[in-house]
C-alpha positions in Angstrom: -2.8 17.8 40.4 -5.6 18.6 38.1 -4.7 18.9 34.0 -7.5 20.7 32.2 -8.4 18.8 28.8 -10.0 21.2 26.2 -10.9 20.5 22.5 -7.3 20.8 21.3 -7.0 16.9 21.9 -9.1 16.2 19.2 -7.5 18.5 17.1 -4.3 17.4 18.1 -4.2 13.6 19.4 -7.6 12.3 17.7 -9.2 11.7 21.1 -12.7 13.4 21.4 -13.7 15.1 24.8 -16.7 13.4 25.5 -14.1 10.0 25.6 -11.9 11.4 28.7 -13.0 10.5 31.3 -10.3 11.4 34.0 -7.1 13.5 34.0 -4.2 14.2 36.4 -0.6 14.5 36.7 1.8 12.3 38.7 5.8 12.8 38.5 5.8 15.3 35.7 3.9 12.7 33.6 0.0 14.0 32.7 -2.3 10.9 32.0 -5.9 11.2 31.2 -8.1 8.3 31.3 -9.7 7.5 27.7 -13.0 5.4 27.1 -15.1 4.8 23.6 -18.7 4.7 24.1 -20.6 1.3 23.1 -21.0 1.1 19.5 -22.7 -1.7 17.4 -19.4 -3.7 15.5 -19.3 -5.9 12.4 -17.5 -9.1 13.5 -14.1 -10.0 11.1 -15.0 -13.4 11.2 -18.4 -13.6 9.8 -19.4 -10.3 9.3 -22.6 -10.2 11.9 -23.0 -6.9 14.1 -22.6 -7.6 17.4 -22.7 -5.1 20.6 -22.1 -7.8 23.0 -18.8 -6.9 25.5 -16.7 -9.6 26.2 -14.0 -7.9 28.7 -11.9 -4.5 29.1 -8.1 -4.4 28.9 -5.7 -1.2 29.5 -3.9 0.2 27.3 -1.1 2.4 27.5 -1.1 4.8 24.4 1.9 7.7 24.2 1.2 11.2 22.9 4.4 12.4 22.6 5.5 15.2 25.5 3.5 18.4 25.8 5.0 21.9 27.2 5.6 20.7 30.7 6.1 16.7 30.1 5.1 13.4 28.4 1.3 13.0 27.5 0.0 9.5 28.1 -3.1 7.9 27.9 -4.8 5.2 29.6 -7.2 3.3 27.1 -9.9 1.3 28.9 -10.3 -0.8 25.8 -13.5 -2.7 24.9 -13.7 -6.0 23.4 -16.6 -8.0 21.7 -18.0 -10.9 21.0 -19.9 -12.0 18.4 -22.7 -14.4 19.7 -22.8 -16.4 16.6 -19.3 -17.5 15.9 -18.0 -16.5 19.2 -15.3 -14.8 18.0 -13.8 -11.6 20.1 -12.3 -8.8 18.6 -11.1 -5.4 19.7 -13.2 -2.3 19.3 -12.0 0.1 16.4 -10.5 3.7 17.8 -8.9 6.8 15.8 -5.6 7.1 17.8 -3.9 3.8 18.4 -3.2 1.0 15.8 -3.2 -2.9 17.3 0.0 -4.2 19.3 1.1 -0.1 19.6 2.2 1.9 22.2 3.1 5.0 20.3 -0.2 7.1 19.0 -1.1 7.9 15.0 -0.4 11.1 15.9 2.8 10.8 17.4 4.0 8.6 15.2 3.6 10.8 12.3 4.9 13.3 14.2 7.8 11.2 14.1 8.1 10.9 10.8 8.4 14.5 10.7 11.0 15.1 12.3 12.6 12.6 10.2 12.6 15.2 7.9 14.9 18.1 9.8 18.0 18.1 10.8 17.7 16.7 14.2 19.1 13.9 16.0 17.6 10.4 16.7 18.3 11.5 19.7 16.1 14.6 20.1 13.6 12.9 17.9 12.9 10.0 20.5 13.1 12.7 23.3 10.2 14.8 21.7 8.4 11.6 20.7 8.3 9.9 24.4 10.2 6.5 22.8 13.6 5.0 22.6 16.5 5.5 20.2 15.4 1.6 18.7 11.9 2.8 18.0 13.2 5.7 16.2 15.9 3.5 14.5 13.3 0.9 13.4 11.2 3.3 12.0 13.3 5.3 10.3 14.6 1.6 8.6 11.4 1.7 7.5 11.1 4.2 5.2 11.7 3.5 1.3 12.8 5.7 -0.9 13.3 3.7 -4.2 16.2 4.9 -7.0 15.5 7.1 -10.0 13.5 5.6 -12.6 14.2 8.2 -14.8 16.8 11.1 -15.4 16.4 14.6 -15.8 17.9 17.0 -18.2 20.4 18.5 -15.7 22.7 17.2 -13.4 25.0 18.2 -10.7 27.2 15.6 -8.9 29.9 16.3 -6.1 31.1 14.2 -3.9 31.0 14.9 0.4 32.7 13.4 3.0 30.3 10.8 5.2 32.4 8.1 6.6 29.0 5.6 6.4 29.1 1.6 5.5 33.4 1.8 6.0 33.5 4.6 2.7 34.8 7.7 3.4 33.2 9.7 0.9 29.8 9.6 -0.6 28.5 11.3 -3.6 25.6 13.5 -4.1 23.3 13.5 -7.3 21.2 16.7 -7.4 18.5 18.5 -10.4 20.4 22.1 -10.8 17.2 23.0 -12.3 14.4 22.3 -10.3 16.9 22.4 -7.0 15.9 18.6 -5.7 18.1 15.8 -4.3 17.9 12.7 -6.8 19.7 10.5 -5.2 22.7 9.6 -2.6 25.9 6.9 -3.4 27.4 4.7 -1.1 30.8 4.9 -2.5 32.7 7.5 -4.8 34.0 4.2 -6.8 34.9 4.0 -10.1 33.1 0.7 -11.1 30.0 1.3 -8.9 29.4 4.8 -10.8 29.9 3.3 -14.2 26.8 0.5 -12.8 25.0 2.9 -10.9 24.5 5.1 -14.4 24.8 2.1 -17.0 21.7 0.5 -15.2 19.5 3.4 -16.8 18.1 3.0 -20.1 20.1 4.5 -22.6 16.8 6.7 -24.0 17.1 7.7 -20.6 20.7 8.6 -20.7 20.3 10.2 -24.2 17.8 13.0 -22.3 20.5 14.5 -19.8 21.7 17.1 -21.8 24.3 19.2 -18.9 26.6 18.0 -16.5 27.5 20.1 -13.4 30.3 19.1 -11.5 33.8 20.4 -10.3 37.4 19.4 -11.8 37.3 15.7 -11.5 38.8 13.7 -13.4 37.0 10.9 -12.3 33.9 12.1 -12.5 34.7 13.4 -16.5 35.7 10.3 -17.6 32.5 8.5 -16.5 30.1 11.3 -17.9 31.5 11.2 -21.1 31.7 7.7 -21.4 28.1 7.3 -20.2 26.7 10.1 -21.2 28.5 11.4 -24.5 25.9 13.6 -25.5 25.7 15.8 -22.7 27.8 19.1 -22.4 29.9 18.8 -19.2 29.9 22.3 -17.6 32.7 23.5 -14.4 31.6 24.9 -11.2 32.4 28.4 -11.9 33.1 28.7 -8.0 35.5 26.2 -8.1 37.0 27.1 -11.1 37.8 31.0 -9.5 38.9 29.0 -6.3 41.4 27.8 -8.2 42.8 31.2 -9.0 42.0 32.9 -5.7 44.0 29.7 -4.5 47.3 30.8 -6.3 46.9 34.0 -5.0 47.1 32.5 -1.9 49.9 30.7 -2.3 51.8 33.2 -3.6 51.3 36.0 -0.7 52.5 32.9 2.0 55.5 32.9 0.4 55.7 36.7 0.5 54.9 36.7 4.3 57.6 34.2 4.7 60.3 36.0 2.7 59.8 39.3 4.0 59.6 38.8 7.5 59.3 42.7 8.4 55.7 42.8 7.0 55.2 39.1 7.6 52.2 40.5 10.0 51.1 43.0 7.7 50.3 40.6 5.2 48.9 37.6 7.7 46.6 39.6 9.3 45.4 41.5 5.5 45.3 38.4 3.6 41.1 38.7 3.4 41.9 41.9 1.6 43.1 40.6 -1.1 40.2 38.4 -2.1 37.6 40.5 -1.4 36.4 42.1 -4.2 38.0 45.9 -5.2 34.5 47.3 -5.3 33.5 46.2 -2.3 36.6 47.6 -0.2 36.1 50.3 2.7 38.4 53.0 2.6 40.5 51.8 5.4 41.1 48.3 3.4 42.5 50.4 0.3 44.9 51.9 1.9 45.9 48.4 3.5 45.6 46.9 -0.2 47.8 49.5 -1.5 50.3 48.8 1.2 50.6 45.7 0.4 51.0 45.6 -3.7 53.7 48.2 -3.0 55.5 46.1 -1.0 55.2 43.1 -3.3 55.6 42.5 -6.8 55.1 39.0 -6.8 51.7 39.9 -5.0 51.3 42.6 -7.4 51.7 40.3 -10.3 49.2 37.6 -8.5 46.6 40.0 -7.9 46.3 41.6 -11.4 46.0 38.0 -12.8 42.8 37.7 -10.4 41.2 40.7 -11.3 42.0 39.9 -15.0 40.6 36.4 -14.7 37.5 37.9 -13.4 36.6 39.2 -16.2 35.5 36.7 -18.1 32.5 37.1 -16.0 31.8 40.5 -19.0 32.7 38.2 -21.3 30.4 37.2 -24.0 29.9 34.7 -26.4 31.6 30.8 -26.6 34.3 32.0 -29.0 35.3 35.4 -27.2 34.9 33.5 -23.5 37.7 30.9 -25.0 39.8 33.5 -26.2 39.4 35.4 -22.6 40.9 31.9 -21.4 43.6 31.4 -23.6 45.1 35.2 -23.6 44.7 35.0 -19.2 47.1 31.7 -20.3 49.8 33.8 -22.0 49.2 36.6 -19.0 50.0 33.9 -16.8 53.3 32.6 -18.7 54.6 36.1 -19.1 54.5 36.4 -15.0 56.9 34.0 -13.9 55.4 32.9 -10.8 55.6 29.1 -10.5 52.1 29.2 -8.0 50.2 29.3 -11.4 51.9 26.5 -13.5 49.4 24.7 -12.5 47.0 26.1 -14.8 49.1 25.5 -18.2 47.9 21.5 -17.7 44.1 21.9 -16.1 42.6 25.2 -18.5 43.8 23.4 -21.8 42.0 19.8 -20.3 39.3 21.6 -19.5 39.0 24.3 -22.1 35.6 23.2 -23.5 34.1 22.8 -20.3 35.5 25.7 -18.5 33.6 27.7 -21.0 30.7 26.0 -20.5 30.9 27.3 -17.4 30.9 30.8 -18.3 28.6 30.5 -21.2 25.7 28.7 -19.9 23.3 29.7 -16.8 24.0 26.2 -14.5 26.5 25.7 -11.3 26.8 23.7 -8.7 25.5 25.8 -6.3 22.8 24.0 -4.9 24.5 21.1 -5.2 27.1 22.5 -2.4 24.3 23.6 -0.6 22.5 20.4 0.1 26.5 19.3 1.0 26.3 21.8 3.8 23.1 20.3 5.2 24.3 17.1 4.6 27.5 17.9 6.9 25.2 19.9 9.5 23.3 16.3 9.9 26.1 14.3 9.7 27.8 16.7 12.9 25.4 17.2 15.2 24.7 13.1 15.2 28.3 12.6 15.5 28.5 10.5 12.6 25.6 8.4 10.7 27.1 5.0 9.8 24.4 2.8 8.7 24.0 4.2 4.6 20.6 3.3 4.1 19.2 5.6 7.3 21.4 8.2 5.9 20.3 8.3 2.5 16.8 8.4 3.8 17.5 11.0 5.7 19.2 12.7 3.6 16.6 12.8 0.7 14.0 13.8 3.3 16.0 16.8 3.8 15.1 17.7 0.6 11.5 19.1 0.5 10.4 18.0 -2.9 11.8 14.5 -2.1 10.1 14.2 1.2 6.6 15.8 -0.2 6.9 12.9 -3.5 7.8 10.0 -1.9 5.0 10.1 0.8 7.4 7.6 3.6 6.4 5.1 0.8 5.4 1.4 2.8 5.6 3.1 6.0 2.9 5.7 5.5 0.6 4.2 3.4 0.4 0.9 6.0 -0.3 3.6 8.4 -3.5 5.4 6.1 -4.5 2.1 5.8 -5.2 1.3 9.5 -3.1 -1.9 9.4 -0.2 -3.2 12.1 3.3 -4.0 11.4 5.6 -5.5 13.4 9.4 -5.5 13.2 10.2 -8.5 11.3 7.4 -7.8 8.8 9.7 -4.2 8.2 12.4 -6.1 7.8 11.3 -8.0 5.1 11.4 -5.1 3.1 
């Protein structure tokens, strides 16, 4: 079967018109022949130009896959010889780099796809190559550690089961909304190296701290970086309270078994907000503080937390904090205790988080993506394809850092092999 080849394969693939010479399709693959006109060359060796042909060897160069199948091309390649050191040398071409199968093209087109939320899998599929190849590649690709710190940062920690650590921990810019950097282990020790091995003028500049209610992650900021002002999640912080509330109406729904229904099937209606309630939910709320006063009790300590949201000013937001304490005391319900030992720990940093404008949203974002990745490849154990691929997920990481070696061999029109990728 005939396979029309129009302009786009220059636009696309780097290979003029005038150089196919032949194209057809055979078993769902489409091949067109490909064949550089005679061109006078300047020999490596001696630098003399020569247009003497020595031989022809083929060459099979992959595309990638089109609509309907894999693209390949047959390369009648041309090789010289210079008549007066008699040394032969291939001819140069825009589309294929020397001991290469895969294209320029496709292999940045490759790289590319490095950078979504795909599987190596999918990634070879699209690409016309194996699993290895896409490995090797991706093993390739350097993305060195922070030389610098910015004024913000969030940290949080996700779950990633790579290199035999179950959780690794993610260092993002709440400001600018960037990944800096991923950890291979939420360990003590290796944080305290990780952040001692930056210069303490360096250290000095970070002047806030997102993260959630660590302990862990407190004691190491403030020991590291005592300047900074360590500021809560403010989501976390009123999941801690919704939380309670939660615990409170399971024990409800267990001790009074004739609504025990009612209050499973409702229990949404109590966190969402009271503003945003449809009629039919009001009632249903209703229904259910009459029917409870321990839930009654609960849900007037959430909407009295809340608002410390139209609270103003370090002083009154700390006072908000401290009278919601007493609130708490003078209910009774033991689901709260908790609070009388983490709000007083965490007084000055709780209202940070009210009082200035950073979170740790983003930060939970990127955690999302990370777990979307992580999913649909079943698992990523090797760290250091992980991290990569995790920093190329974020866009101003993947636009800086330019693939690094990787790239940059490849503008500069120069093989590598494995082991010379290994060495790196």
């Amino acid at each position: 079967a005939y396979m029309p080849t129009t302009d786009y394969t220059e636009f696309l693939h780097n290979v003029k018109q005038e150089f196919i010479t032949n194209s057809y399709e055979l078993d769902g693959t489409f091949i067109f022949d490909i064949e550089l006109p005679v061109t006078p060359h300047i020999c490596p060796k001696c630098g003399e130009t020569t247009e003497r042909i020595k031989d022809y060897r083929i060459r099979t160069v992959k595309f990638g896959k089109v609509q309907r199948g894999p693209l390949i091309g047959k390369y009648r390649q041309r090789r010289y010889i210079c008549p007066h050191c008699k040394h032969s040398f291939a001819e140069n071409n825009p589309f294929v780099r020397k001991h290469m199968q895969l294209s320029i093209t496709n292999i940045k087109m490759l790289f590319n796809k490095l950078t979504e939320s795909v599987t190596y899998t999918a990634i070879a599929k699209e690409c016309d190559t194996s699993i290895t190849t896409v490995l090797r590649y991706c093993s390739m690709i350097t993305i060195p550690k922070l030389k610098t710190l910015p004024n913000v940062i969030g940290i949080d920690e996700f779950k990633g089961n790579a290199e035999g650590y179950q959780y690794q921990v993610n260092l993002t810019n709440p400001d600018t909304h960037e990944i800096l950097d991923i950890l291979p282990k939420r360990d003590t020790q290796a944080l305290i190296r990780y952040f001692a091995s930056f210069k303490h003028k360096d250290r000095v500049q970070v002047k806030f701290i997102v993260m959630d209610m660590s302990i862990q992650f407190k004691r190491i900021m403030e020991a590291l970086f005592p300047h900074a002002h360590i500021i809560c999640d403010r989501y976390h912080v009123c999941r801690l309270v919704d939380w309670a509330v939660e615990r409170v109406r399971k024990r409800e729904q267990h001790k009074l078994a004739t609504y025990s229904r009612m209050l499973k099937q409702n229990r949404r209606v109590l966190m969402k907000h009271p503003d945003h309630l449809t009629e039919a939910e009001h009632i249903k709320l209703c229904e259910i503080l009459r029917i409870s006063e321990d839930i009654r009790k609960a849900y007037a300590l959430k909407l009295s937390f809340r608002k410390i949201f139209s609270t103003y000013g370090k002083q009154g937001i700390a006072a908000h904090l401290t009278h919601w304490l007493e609130l708490v005391k003078a209910s009774g319900l033991k689901e709260f205790n908790n609070f009388f030992t983490s709000f007083p720990a965490w007084m000055t940093q709780l209202t940070n988080a009210f009082l200035l404008p950073y979170s740790n949203g983003y930060t939970e974002g990127t955690n999302n993506k990370i777990k979307v990745l992580k999913r649909i490849s079943y698992g990523l154990r090797h760290f250091g394809r992980f991290r990569v691929r995790i920093l190329l997920l974020s866009k101003k990481n993947g636009t800086n850092h330019k693939y690094d070696w990787c790239q940059r061999r490849l503008l500069d029109k120069q093989p590598f092999s494995k082991s010379e990728a290994l060495s790196k």
